[in-house]
C-alpha positions as CSV (number, residue, x, y, z in Angstrom):
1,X,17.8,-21.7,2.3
2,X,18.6,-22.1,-1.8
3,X,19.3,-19.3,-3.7
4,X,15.8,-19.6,-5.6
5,X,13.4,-18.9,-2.4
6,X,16.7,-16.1,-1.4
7,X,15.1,-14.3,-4.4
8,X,11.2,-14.9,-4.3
9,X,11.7,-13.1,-0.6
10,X,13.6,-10.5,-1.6
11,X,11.3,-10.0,-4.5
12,X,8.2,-10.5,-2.7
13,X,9.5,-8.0,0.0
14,X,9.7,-5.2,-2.8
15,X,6.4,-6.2,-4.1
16,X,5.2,-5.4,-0.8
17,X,6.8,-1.9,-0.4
18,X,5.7,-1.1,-3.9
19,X,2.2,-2.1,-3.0
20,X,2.1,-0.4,0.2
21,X,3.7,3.1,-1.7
22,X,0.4,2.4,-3.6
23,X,-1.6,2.3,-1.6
24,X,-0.7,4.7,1.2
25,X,0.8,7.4,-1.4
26,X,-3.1,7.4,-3.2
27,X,-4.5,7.2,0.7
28,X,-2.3,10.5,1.0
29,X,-3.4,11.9,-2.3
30,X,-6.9,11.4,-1.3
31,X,-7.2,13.6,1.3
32,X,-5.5,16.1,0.4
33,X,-7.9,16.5,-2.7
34,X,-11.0,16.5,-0.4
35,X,-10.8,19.6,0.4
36,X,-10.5,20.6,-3.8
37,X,-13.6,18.4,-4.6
38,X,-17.3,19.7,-4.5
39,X,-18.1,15.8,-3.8
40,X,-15.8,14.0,-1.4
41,X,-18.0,11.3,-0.6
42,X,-17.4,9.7,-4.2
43,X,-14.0,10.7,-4.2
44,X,-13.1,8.6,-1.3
45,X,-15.3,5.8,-1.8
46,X,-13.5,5.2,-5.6
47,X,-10.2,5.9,-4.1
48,X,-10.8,3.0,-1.5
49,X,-12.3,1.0,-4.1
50,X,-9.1,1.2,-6.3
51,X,-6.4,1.3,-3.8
52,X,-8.1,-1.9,-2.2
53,X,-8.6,-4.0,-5.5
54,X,-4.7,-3.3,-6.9
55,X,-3.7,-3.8,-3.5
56,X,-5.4,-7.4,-3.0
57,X,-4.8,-8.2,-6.9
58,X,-0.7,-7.5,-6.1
59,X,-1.0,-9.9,-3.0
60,X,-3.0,-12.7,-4.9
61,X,-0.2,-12.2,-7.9
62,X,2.5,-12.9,-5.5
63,X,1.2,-15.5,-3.2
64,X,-0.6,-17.8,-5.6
65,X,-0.4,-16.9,-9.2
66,X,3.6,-16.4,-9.3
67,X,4.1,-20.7,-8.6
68,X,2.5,-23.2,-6.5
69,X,5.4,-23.3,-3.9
70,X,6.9,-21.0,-1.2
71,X,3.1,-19.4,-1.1
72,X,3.3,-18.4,2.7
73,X,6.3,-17.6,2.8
74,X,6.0,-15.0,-0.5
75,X,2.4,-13.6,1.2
76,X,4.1,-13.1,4.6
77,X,7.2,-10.9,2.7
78,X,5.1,-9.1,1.0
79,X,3.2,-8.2,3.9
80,X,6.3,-7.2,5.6
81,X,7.0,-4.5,2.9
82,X,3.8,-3.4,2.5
83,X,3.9,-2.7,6.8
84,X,7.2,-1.7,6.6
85,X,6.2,0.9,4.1
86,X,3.4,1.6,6.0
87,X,5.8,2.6,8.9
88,X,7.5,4.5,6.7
89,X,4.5,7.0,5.4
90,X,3.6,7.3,9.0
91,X,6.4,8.6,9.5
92,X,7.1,10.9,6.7
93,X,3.6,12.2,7.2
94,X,4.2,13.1,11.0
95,X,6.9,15.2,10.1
96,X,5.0,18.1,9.5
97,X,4.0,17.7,5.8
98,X,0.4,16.6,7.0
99,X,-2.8,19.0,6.8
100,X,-4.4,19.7,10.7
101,X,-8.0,18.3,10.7
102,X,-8.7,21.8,10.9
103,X,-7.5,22.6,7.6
104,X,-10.0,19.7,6.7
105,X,-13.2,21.0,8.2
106,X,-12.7,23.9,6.8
């Protein structure tokens, strides 16, 4: 393996953690502001909108805009760190931090 597709991996693995942080940190922020809101419906439906565009606009910037080789290998990294960080929210949100669904009906 050279030292040139070392560092798209490792590069494209942090892309994918920071997209993922993204995207599940505004998932996170979401509902917990659906309760604030008079309107949730809109709220959610723009926060989906958004978190899905930057997220699909980060994964087409690494796989194909960055350079024409490596693609697969760049878009399965980044997935990788954006699941990885996925795992990782899960987990800090399971640890007691997260509102009951309950406290959402409410």
């Amino acid at each position: 393996m050279n030292t040139s597709l070392l560092f798209q991996l490792i590069l494209s693995l942090f892309s994918g953690l920071l997209l993922g942080a993204i995207f599940f940190g505004g998932l996170w922020m979401t509902v917990k502001n659906l309760k604030k809101t008079r309107h949730p419906a809109p709220l959610f439906l723009m926060s989906a909108l958004g978190r899905t565009l930057l997220t699909l606009s980060g994964f087409w910037f690494v796989g194909v805009w960055l350079s024409p080789e490596y693609q697969w290998q760049r878009l399965v990294a980044c997935l990788l760190g954006f699941f990885l960080m996925r795992h990782i929210s899960t987990r800090y949100i399971e640890s007691g931090t997260t509102p009951t669904t309950q406290d959402l009906r409410q």
